[in-house]
C-alpha positions in Angstrom: 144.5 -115.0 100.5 147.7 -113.9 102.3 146.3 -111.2 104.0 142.9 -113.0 105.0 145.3 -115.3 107.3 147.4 -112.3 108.3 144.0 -110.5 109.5 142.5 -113.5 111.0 146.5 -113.6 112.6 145.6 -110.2 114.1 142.6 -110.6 115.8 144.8 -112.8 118.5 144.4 -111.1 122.1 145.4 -111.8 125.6 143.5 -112.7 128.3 142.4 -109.2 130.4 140.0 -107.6 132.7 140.3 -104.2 131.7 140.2 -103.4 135.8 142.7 -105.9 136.8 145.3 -106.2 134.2 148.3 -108.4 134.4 151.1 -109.3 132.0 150.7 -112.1 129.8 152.1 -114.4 127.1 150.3 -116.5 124.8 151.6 -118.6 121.4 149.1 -119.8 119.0 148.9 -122.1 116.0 147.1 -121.1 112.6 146.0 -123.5 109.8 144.8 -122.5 106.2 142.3 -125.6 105.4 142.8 -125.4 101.9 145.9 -125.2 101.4 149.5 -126.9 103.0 150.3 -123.4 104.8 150.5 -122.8 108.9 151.6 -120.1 110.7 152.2 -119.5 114.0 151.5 -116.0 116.3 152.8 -114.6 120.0 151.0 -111.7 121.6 152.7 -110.0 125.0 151.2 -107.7 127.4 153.8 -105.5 129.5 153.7 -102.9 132.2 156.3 -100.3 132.2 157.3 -98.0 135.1 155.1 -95.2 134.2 151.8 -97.2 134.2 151.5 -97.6 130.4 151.3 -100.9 129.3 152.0 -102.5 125.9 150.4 -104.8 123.8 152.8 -106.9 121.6 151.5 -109.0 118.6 153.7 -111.1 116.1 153.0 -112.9 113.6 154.5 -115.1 110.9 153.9 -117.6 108.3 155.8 -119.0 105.1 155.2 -116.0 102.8 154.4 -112.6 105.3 155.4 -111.7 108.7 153.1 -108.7 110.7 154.1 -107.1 113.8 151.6 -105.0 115.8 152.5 -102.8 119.0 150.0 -100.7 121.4 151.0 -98.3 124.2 147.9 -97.4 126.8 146.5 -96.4 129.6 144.0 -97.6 132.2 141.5 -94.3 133.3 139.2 -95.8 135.9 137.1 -98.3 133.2 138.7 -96.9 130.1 141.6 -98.1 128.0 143.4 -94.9 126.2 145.8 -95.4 123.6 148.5 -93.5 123.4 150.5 -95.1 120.4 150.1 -97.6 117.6 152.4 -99.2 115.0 151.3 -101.7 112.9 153.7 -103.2 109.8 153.3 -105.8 107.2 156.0 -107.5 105.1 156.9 -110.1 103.0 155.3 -110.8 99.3 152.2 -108.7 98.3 151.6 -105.3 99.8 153.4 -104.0 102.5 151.7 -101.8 104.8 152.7 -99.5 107.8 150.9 -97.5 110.2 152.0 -95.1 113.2 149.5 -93.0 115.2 149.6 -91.0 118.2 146.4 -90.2 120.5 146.7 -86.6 122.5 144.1 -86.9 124.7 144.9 -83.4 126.3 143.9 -81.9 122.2 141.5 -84.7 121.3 143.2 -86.0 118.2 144.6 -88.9 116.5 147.8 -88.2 114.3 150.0 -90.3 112.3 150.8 -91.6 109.0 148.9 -94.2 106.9 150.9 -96.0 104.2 152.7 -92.8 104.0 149.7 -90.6 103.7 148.9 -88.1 106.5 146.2 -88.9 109.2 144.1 -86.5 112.0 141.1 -87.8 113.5 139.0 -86.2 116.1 139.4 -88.4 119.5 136.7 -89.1 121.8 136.6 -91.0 124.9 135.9 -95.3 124.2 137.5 -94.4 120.8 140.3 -97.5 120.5 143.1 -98.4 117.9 142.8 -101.8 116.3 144.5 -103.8 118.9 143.2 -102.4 122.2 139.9 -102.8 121.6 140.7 -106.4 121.7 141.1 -105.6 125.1 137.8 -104.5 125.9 135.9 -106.9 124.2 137.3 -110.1 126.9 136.3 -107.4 129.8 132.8 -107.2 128.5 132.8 -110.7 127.8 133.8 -111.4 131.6 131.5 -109.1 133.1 128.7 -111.4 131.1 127.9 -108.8 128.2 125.7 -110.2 125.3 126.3 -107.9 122.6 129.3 -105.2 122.0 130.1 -102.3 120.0 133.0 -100.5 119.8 134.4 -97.4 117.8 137.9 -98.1 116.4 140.4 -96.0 114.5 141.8 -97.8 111.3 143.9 -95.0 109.6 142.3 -92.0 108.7 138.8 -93.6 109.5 137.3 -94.5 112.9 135.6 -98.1 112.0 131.9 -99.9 114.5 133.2 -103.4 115.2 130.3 -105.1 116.5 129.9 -108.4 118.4 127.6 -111.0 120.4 127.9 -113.7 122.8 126.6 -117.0 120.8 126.8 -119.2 123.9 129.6 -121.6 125.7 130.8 -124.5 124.4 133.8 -126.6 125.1 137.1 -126.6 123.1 139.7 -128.5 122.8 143.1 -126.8 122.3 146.9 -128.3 122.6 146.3 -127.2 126.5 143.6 -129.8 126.8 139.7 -129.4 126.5 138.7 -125.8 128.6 134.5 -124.0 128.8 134.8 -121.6 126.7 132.4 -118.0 125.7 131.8 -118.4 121.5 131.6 -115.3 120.7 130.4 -113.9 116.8 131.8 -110.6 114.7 128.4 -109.2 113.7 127.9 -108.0 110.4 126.0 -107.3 107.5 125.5 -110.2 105.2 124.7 -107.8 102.8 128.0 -105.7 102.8 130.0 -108.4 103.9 129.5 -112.1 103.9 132.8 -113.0 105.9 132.5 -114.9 109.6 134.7 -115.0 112.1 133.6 -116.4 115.5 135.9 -116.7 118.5 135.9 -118.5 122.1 137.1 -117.2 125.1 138.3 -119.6 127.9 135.9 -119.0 130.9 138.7 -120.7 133.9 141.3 -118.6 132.6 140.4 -114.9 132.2 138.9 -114.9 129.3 141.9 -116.5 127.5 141.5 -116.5 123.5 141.9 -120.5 123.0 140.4 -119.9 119.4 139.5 -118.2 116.3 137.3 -119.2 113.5 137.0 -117.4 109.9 135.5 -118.2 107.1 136.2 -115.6 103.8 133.2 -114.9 101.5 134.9 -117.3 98.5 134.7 -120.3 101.4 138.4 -120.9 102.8 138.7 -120.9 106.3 141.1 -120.3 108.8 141.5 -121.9 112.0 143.4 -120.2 115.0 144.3 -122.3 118.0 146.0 -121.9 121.2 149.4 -123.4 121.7 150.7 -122.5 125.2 150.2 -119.4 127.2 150.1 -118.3 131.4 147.7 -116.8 132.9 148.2 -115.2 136.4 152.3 -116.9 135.9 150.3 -120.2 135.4 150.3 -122.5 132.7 147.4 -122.6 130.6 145.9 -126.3 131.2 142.8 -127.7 130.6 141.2 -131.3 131.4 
Protein backbone atom coordinates (compact mmCIF):
# COMPACT_ATOMS: atom_id res chain seq x y z
CA UNK A 1 0.00 0.00 0.00
CA UNK A 2 3.02 2.12 0.86
CA UNK A 3 4.38 2.08 -2.38
CA UNK A 4 0.96 2.53 -4.35
CA UNK A 5 0.89 6.16 -2.64
CA UNK A 6 4.65 6.55 -3.20
CA UNK A 7 4.02 5.76 -7.06
CA UNK A 8 0.97 7.72 -7.38
CA UNK A 9 3.56 10.52 -5.37
CA UNK A 10 5.78 10.19 -8.39
CA UNK A 11 3.80 10.83 -11.15
CA UNK A 12 3.82 14.68 -9.85
CA UNK A 13 5.22 16.95 -12.81
CA UNK A 14 5.66 20.63 -13.49
CA UNK A 15 4.04 22.68 -15.76
CA UNK A 16 6.38 22.77 -19.31
CA UNK A 17 6.28 23.30 -22.98
CA UNK A 18 9.04 21.25 -23.97
CA UNK A 19 10.05 24.41 -26.43
CA UNK A 20 9.77 27.02 -23.90
CA UNK A 21 10.89 25.74 -20.67
CA UNK A 22 11.06 27.81 -17.51
CA UNK A 23 11.82 27.04 -13.89
CA UNK A 24 9.15 26.07 -11.71
CA UNK A 25 7.98 25.12 -8.26
CA UNK A 26 5.00 23.35 -7.28
CA UNK A 27 3.76 21.75 -3.61
CA UNK A 28 1.00 19.25 -3.57
CA UNK A 29 -1.16 17.52 -1.10
CA UNK A 30 -1.84 13.62 -1.14
CA UNK A 31 -4.72 11.76 0.69
CA UNK A 32 -5.10 7.88 1.06
CA UNK A 33 -9.13 7.54 1.29
CA UNK A 34 -9.03 4.56 3.28
CA UNK A 35 -7.01 5.16 5.64
CA UNK A 36 -5.96 8.42 8.19
CA UNK A 37 -2.50 8.86 6.11
CA UNK A 38 -1.51 12.25 3.92
CA UNK A 39 1.46 13.13 2.49
CA UNK A 40 2.65 15.94 0.97
CA UNK A 41 5.19 16.34 -2.41
CA UNK A 42 7.52 19.34 -4.04
CA UNK A 43 8.80 19.00 -7.58
CA UNK A 44 11.55 21.80 -8.95
CA UNK A 45 12.62 22.52 -12.36
CA UNK A 46 16.21 24.37 -12.60
CA UNK A 47 18.45 25.65 -15.37
CA UNK A 48 22.09 25.48 -14.80
CA UNK A 49 24.82 27.47 -16.67
CA UNK A 50 25.51 24.83 -19.11
CA UNK A 51 21.90 24.48 -20.55
CA UNK A 52 21.01 21.31 -18.66
CA UNK A 53 18.24 21.56 -16.58
CA UNK A 54 17.02 19.47 -13.56
CA UNK A 55 14.08 18.02 -12.52
CA UNK A 56 13.66 17.71 -8.71
CA UNK A 57 10.89 15.59 -7.04
CA UNK A 58 10.37 15.00 -3.21
CA UNK A 59 8.25 13.19 -1.59
CA UNK A 60 7.22 12.34 1.95
CA UNK A 61 4.59 10.80 4.07
CA UNK A 62 4.32 9.26 7.76
CA UNK A 63 6.10 5.95 6.92
CA UNK A 64 8.44 6.51 3.41
CA UNK A 65 10.11 9.38 1.97
CA UNK A 66 11.28 9.21 -2.13
CA UNK A 67 13.44 11.58 -3.78
CA UNK A 68 13.76 11.62 -7.65
CA UNK A 69 16.35 13.85 -9.67
CA UNK A 70 16.72 14.24 -13.64
CA UNK A 71 19.43 16.03 -15.51
CA UNK A 72 18.53 16.85 -19.50
CA UNK A 73 18.77 18.49 -22.39
CA UNK A 74 16.55 20.30 -24.85
CA UNK A 75 17.68 19.12 -28.81
CA UNK A 76 15.31 21.18 -31.02
CA UNK A 77 11.85 19.19 -29.90
CA UNK A 78 13.55 16.49 -27.91
CA UNK A 79 14.24 16.10 -24.25
CA UNK A 80 17.59 13.93 -23.67
CA UNK A 81 18.46 12.70 -20.36
CA UNK A 82 21.59 12.74 -19.29
CA UNK A 83 21.23 11.37 -15.61
CA UNK A 84 18.74 9.84 -13.29
CA UNK A 85 18.67 9.01 -9.48
CA UNK A 86 15.85 7.82 -7.97
CA UNK A 87 15.78 6.47 -3.99
CA UNK A 88 13.23 5.13 -1.65
CA UNK A 89 13.42 4.86 2.14
CA UNK A 90 11.70 4.35 5.08
CA UNK A 91 9.76 0.90 6.16
CA UNK A 92 9.37 -1.82 3.40
CA UNK A 93 11.80 -2.01 0.61
CA UNK A 94 14.24 0.44 -0.13
CA UNK A 95 15.12 1.04 -3.58
CA UNK A 96 17.82 2.98 -5.49
CA UNK A 97 18.55 3.66 -8.97
CA UNK A 98 21.40 5.65 -10.96
CA UNK A 99 21.67 5.82 -14.73
CA UNK A 100 23.65 7.62 -17.12
CA UNK A 101 22.57 8.26 -20.99
CA UNK A 102 25.72 8.65 -23.64
CA UNK A 103 24.11 9.77 -26.41
CA UNK A 104 27.46 10.04 -28.35
CA UNK A 105 27.56 5.62 -27.73
CA UNK A 106 23.81 5.17 -27.58
CA UNK A 107 23.55 3.56 -24.24
CA UNK A 108 21.98 3.69 -20.85
CA UNK A 109 24.27 2.57 -17.86
CA UNK A 110 23.74 2.39 -14.29
CA UNK A 111 22.92 0.39 -11.44
CA UNK A 112 19.50 -1.09 -10.39
CA UNK A 113 19.04 -2.10 -6.79
CA UNK A 114 22.60 -2.82 -7.00
CA UNK A 115 22.45 -4.92 -10.01
CA UNK A 116 24.21 -3.80 -13.30
CA UNK A 117 22.18 -2.05 -16.18
CA UNK A 118 23.01 -1.30 -20.20
CA UNK A 119 20.40 -0.48 -22.44
CA UNK A 120 20.57 0.44 -26.00
CA UNK A 121 19.47 4.30 -26.37
CA UNK A 122 17.50 5.64 -29.01
CA UNK A 123 16.30 9.06 -29.76
CA UNK A 124 12.43 9.88 -27.74
CA UNK A 125 13.73 7.14 -25.33
CA UNK A 126 13.13 9.00 -21.67
CA UNK A 127 13.86 8.02 -17.94
CA UNK A 128 10.81 7.84 -15.69
CA UNK A 129 10.63 11.45 -14.74
CA UNK A 130 11.27 13.28 -18.04
CA UNK A 131 8.79 11.86 -19.90
CA UNK A 132 6.49 13.59 -17.58
CA UNK A 133 7.79 16.33 -19.40
CA UNK A 134 6.63 15.47 -22.67
CA UNK A 135 3.40 14.30 -21.93
CA UNK A 136 2.10 18.32 -20.76
CA UNK A 137 3.91 19.46 -24.24
CA UNK A 138 1.78 17.12 -26.15
CA UNK A 139 -1.09 17.89 -24.12
CA UNK A 140 -0.59 21.67 -24.94
CA UNK A 141 -0.04 21.34 -28.43
CA UNK A 142 -3.84 19.60 -28.31
CA UNK A 143 -2.61 15.78 -28.70
CA UNK A 144 -5.36 13.14 -28.06
CA UNK A 145 -3.42 10.16 -27.48
CA UNK A 146 0.37 9.58 -26.37
CA UNK A 147 2.94 7.00 -26.27
CA UNK A 148 6.09 7.09 -24.99
CA UNK A 149 9.16 4.64 -24.51
CA UNK A 150 10.67 4.83 -21.06
CA UNK A 151 13.65 3.27 -19.29
CA UNK A 152 12.83 1.70 -15.86
CA UNK A 153 16.09 -0.16 -14.88
CA UNK A 154 17.29 -2.61 -17.12
CA UNK A 155 13.98 -2.51 -19.21
CA UNK A 156 12.68 0.27 -21.51
CA UNK A 157 8.78 0.36 -20.47
CA UNK A 158 5.35 2.00 -23.42
CA UNK A 159 3.47 4.30 -21.10
CA UNK A 160 0.52 5.13 -23.00
CA UNK A 161 -2.10 7.91 -22.51
CA UNK A 162 -5.35 9.87 -23.87
CA UNK A 163 -6.98 13.08 -23.48
CA UNK A 164 -10.53 12.23 -21.86
CA UNK A 165 -11.79 15.76 -22.17
CA UNK A 166 -11.78 19.14 -19.86
CA UNK A 167 -13.35 19.64 -16.91
CA UNK A 168 -13.04 22.04 -14.11
CA UNK A 169 -11.27 21.39 -10.75
CA UNK A 170 -11.17 22.76 -7.79
CA UNK A 171 -7.73 22.81 -6.05
CA UNK A 172 -6.57 24.93 -2.72
CA UNK A 173 -5.66 27.60 -5.60
CA UNK A 174 -9.26 27.97 -6.38
CA UNK A 175 -11.45 26.26 -9.19
CA UNK A 176 -9.04 26.35 -12.77
CA UNK A 177 -10.25 24.46 -16.71
CA UNK A 178 -8.38 21.76 -16.70
CA UNK A 179 -7.20 18.74 -19.73
CA UNK A 180 -8.34 15.11 -17.81
CA UNK A 181 -6.14 13.12 -19.07
CA UNK A 182 -6.23 8.83 -18.62
CA UNK A 183 -2.99 6.23 -18.28
CA UNK A 184 -4.12 3.65 -20.87
CA UNK A 185 -3.84 0.19 -20.14
CA UNK A 186 -4.78 -3.15 -20.44
CA UNK A 187 -7.60 -4.20 -18.21
CA UNK A 188 -6.54 -7.45 -18.82
CA UNK A 189 -2.87 -7.16 -17.49
CA UNK A 190 -3.57 -4.48 -15.26
CA UNK A 191 -6.80 -3.21 -13.78
CA UNK A 192 -5.20 -0.04 -11.95
CA UNK A 193 -6.46 3.76 -13.04
CA UNK A 194 -4.94 6.63 -12.71
CA UNK A 195 -6.28 9.76 -14.53
CA UNK A 196 -4.74 13.19 -14.23
CA UNK A 197 -5.86 16.98 -15.15
CA UNK A 198 -3.73 19.44 -16.45
CA UNK A 199 -4.54 23.20 -15.86
CA UNK A 200 -5.28 24.75 -19.27
CA UNK A 201 -4.55 28.89 -17.95
CA UNK A 202 -1.35 27.87 -16.52
CA UNK A 203 0.86 25.81 -18.83
CA UNK A 204 -0.37 22.80 -18.33
CA UNK A 205 0.06 22.89 -14.63
CA UNK A 206 -0.64 19.27 -12.85
CA UNK A 207 -3.52 20.56 -10.38
CA UNK A 208 -4.32 16.75 -9.89
CA UNK A 209 -3.93 13.13 -9.86
CA UNK A 210 -6.46 10.33 -9.48
CA UNK A 211 -5.61 6.44 -8.83
CA UNK A 212 -7.41 3.80 -8.09
CA UNK A 213 -5.30 0.23 -7.19
CA UNK A 214 -6.86 -3.02 -8.52
CA UNK A 215 -8.01 -4.10 -4.70
CA UNK A 216 -10.17 -0.49 -4.70
CA UNK A 217 -8.19 2.18 -2.50
CA UNK A 218 -7.64 5.31 -4.01
CA UNK A 219 -5.41 8.03 -3.92
CA UNK A 220 -6.05 11.49 -4.37
CA UNK A 221 -3.22 14.13 -5.39
CA UNK A 222 -4.03 17.76 -5.26
CA UNK A 223 -2.25 20.94 -5.79
CA UNK A 224 -1.26 23.05 -2.95
CA UNK A 225 0.60 26.12 -4.21
CA UNK A 226 2.86 26.53 -7.11
CA UNK A 227 4.17 29.67 -9.85
CA UNK A 228 4.02 29.56 -13.05
CA UNK A 229 5.99 32.18 -15.22
CA UNK A 230 7.06 33.78 -11.23
CA UNK A 231 3.20 33.87 -10.71
CA UNK A 232 1.17 32.46 -8.21
CA UNK A 233 -0.97 29.75 -9.18
CA UNK A 234 -4.68 31.16 -8.66
CA UNK A 235 -7.79 30.18 -9.94
CA UNK A 236 -11.48 31.70 -9.63
Amino acid sequence: MRRALLFALALLTLPVHAAELKPFTASYTADWKQLPMSGTAERSLTKGNDDTWTLSFKASMMIANLSEDSTFTVDKDALLPKTYHFERGGLGKTKKMDLDFDWSQKMVTGTDRNDPVKVPLNRGMVDKSTYQLVLQRDVAAGKKSMSYQVVDGGDVDTYDFRVLGTEQVETKAGKVDAIKVERVRDPTQNKRITVLWFAKDWDYLLVRLQQVETDGKEYNIMLQDGTVAGKAVKGS
